[in-house]
N, C-alpha and C positions, 0 to 999 in steps of 0.2 A: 877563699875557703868555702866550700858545700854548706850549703844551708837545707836545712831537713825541714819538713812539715810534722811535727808529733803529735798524735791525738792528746787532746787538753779536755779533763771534764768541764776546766772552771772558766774557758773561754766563751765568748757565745759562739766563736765562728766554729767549735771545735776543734781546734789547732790551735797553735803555737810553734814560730821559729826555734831551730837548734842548729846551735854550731859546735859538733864534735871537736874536741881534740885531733888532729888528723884526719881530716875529714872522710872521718868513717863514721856508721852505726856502731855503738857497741856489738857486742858478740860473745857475751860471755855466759859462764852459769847464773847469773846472777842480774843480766841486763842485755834483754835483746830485741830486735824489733824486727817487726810484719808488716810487709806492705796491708793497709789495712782501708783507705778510700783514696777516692779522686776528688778536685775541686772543679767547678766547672771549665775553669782554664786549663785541666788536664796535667793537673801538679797531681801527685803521690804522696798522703798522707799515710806515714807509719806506726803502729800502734807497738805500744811496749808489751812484750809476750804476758798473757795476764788480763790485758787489759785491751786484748782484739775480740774480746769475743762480745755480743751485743752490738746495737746499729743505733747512733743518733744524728741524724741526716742531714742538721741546720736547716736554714729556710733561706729565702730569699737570695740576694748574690753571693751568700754563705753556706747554701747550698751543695752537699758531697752527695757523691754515690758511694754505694758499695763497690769494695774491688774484689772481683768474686771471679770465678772459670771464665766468662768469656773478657771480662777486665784483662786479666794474665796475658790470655791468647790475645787480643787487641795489642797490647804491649811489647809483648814477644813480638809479634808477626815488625809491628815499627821497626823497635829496636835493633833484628837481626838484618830489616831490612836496608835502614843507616849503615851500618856496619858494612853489609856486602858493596853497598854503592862506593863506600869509600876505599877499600878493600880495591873494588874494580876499578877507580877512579885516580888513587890515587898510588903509584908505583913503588914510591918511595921503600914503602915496608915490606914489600917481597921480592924487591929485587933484587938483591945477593942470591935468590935460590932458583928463579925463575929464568935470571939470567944464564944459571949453572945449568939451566935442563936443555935450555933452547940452546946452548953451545954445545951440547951432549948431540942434540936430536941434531944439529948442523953437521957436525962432526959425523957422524954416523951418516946422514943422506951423501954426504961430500965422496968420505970413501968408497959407500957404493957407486957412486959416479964417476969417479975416475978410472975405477977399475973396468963399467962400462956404461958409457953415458947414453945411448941412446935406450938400452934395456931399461934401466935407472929410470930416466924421463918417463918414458912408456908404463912403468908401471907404478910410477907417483898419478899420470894421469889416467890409469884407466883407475884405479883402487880408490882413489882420495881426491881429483880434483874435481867430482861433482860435489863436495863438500866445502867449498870455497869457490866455484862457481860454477850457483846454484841454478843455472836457468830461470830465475823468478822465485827459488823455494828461498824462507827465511831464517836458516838455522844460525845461530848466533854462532860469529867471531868468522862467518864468510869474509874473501877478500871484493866479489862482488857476484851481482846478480845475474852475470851475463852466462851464457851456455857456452859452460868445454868445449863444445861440439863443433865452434866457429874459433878456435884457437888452435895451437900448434902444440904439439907437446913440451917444447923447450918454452913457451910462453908460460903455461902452466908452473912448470918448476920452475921460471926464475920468479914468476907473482908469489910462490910459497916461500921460496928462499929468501928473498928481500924481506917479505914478512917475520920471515923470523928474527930480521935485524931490527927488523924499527914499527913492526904493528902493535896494536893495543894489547889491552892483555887479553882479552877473550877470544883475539886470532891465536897469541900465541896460546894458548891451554888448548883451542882446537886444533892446535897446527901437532901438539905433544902429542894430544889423544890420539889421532886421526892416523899417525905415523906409527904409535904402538900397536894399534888394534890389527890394523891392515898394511902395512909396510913389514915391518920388522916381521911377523911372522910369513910372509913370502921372498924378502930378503935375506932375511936368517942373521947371523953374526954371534958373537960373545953376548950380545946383553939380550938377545932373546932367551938364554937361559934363567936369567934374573928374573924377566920379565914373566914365566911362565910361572916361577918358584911364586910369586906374590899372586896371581892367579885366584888359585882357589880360598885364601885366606880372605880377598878383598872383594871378589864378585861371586857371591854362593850362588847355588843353581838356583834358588827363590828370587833370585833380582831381578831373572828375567821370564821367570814362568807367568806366564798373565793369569790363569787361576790364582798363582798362591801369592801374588807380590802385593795385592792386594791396591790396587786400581783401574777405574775402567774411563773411560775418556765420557767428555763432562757431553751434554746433550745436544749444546750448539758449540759448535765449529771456534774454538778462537781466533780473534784477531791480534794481527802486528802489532805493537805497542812501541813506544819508548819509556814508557812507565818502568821505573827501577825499583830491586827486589818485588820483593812476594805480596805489597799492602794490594788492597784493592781499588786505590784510587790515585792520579795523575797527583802531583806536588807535596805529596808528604814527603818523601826523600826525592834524591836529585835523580834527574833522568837519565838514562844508558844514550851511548851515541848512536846505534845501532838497534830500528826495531827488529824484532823478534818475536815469535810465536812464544808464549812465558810457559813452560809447565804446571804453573800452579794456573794458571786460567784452560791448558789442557784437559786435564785429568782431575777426577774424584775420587776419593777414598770409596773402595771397594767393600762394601760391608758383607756382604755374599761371598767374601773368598774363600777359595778352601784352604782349610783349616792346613796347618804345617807348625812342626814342633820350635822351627828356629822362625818364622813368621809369625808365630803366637807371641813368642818371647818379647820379640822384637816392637808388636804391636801393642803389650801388655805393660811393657815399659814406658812407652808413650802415651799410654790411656793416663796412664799411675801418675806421671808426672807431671801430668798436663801440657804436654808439647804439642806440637804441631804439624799436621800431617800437611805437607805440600803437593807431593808429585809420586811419593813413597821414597823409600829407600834408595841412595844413589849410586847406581853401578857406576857412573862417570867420575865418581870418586876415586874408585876403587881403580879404574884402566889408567886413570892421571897420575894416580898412587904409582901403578906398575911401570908407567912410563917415567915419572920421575927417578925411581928408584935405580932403573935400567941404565938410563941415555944422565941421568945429573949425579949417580953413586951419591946419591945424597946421606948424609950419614950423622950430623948433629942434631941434636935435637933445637934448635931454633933456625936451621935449613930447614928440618921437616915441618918446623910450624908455620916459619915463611910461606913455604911451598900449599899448608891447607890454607891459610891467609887467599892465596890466589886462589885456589879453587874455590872458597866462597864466594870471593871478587866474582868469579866466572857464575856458578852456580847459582850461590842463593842473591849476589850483587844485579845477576841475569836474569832471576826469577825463574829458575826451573826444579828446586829443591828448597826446603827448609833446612835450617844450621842442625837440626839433630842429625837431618836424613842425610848429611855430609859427616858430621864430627862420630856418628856410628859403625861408618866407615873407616876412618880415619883413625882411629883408636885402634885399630887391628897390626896398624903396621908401629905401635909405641908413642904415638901422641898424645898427652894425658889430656881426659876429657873427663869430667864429671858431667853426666847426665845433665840436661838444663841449666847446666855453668856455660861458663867462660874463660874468665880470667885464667885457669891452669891452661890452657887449649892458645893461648894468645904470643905472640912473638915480641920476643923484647924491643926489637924494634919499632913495635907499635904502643905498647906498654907504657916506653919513655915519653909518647907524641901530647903533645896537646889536643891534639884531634882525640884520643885516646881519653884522658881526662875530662872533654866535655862529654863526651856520648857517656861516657860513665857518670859522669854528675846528672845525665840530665835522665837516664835510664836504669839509675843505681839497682831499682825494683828486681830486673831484671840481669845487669850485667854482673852483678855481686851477689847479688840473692835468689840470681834464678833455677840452683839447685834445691830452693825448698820449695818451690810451688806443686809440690803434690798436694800441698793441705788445699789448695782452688782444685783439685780435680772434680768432674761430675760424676763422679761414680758408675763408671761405664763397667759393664760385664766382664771379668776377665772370657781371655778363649774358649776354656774347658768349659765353661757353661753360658756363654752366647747362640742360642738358636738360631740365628742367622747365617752362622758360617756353615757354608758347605762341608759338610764332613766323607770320607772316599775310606 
């Protein structure tokens, strides 16, 4: 059973244990709690609505902080980034849908190649096989580092095809992606109409405008990593097998952008809430979205959760997006997301796990309650009156 930390006036540590009925927080009119401090060992003490507000800090190994805007973001940034490592680590809970996509995308390369296999071959390697071999470049879910240039074209497609039977999951989401973007629209077929129809709903023209998307790449050069998710440091969550260039060590939030009406929203939202900007907005959501939808006719809704489940594995598990700048995406095509939540956005099959159960016992702040952290926001300008943003 969960055991809670609750602000106590009459302790001296300031706290006292609780063990819920169901190990939950209340949630009612009448009885509800706030993340309200931390202890030095990085436990989350809750305050009863009422009785958050004022600060009394203890002393000595009794000693709390405030949990205040960048408490939140610390928290968040962990917690999402647990989440995605497992997510990418561990298969179990998306593979009914993952599996459905990459039988879709095989099924589809297959036919083109029978019909004719050397055009086929030819144009998997000249469109997509410097994307899995890279000459030296590090983009995540490569099959290796070695230059197309010195291979054969049939070497090529069989290193992707096999991949699609047995690689990790970050080959296979780039094998999805790499195959929608630039395959299927020079290949053509029945699911490029799918694929076009989801289009404009999942990747606005701001995704990819560098004025308005609003980030510009960070000062020094990043490095390789095997450091997993978005934290900023080696051993908090477990590590990727595969380093990579992280986008969140790429790119900074652009405070200079110009200004745009669905880029304000979008940015305004995230001020308000207190989320977290990683890399911005993810258009790789949205082309995995099209590609899934296309090549796996995905159509339940705990497919389509399965299926964002792996996209954070890949994304926020790979450290190139935050879980907003995914589930904002992702919301577009019917996956229920509440802003700074969770749990609606999550796949039964992960739901049921124990794996599921700790990170929520041990992250409740955040996995159950992290659609009220607006009240931590710093009070950031909305758009309409930030003198920063470039205005046109």
């Amino acid at each position: 059973m969960a055991t809670f930390l609750i602000r106590d006036f009459d302790s001296s540590k300031g706290y006292k244990e609780y063990n819920p009925q169901g190990g939950l927080l209340p949630r009612t009119n009448t009885e509800s709690y706030v993340p309200w401090g931390l202890t030095l060992s990085q436990q989350v003490v809750y305050a009863k609505v009422g009785e958050h507000q004022g600060w009394r800090g203890g002393s000595g190994g009794n000693q709390l902080k405030p949990y205040n805007s960048m408490t939140s973001k610390e928290r968040r940034r962990e917690c999402q980034s647990v989440f995605g490592t497992i997510a990418l680590n561990n298969r179990t809970y998306t593979m009914d849908a993952v599996t459905k996509v990459s039988g879709g995308v095989k099924a589809y390369l297959l036919g083109k190649f029978w019909r004719d296999q050397a055009g086929t071959m030819k144009c998997v390697y000249d469109n997509i096989g410097h994307y899995f071999y890279t000459n030296g470049g590090s983009g995540f879910g490569r099959i290796s580092k070695a230059d197309k240039k010195g291979m054969t074209h049939q070497q090529v497609w069989t290193g992707i095809i096999d991949t699609l039977a047995k690689g990790r999951l970050d080959q296979l989401m780039a094998i999805h992606d790499a195959v929608g973007r630039k395959i299927l629209p020079v290949l053509g077929g029945p699911a490029l109409e799918t694929y076009n129809h989801w289009g404009p709903m999942v990747r606005q023209d701001w995704f990819d405008d560098k004025k308005r998307r609003g980030r510009v790449n960070q000062p020094d050069p990043a490095q390789e990593t095997t450091t997993g998710g978005i934290v900023s440091q080696s051993g908090v969550v477990s590590d990727v097998a595969q380093a990579r260039v992280r986008g969140v060590d790429a790119f900074m939030r652009d405070v200079k952008r110009t200004s745009d009406p669905q880029a304000n929203d979008y940015y305004d939202d995230l001020d308000t809430r207190n989320l977290l900007f990683g890399a911005g907005i993810s258009g790789t959501t949205g082309t995995l979205l099209q590609a899934a939808l296309a090549f796996g006719k995905l159509s339940s809704s705990e497919q389509l959760k399965q299926y964002v489940m792996a996209i954070v594995g890949y994304l926020v598990g790979g450290g190139m997006h935050s879980y907003h700048e995914t589930m904002a995406v992702a919301q577009k095509v019917g996956v229920e997301y509440v802003p700074g939540g969770y749990l609606k956005s999550l796949p039964v099959s992960f739901l049921g796990s124990q794996e599921f159960r700790s990170w929520n016992e041990k992250y409740y702040d955040i996995v159950t309650l992290g659609q009220i952290h607006w009240m931590y926001n710093s009070g950031v300008l909305p758009s309409h009156l930030n003198p920063q943003l470039t205005r046109v």
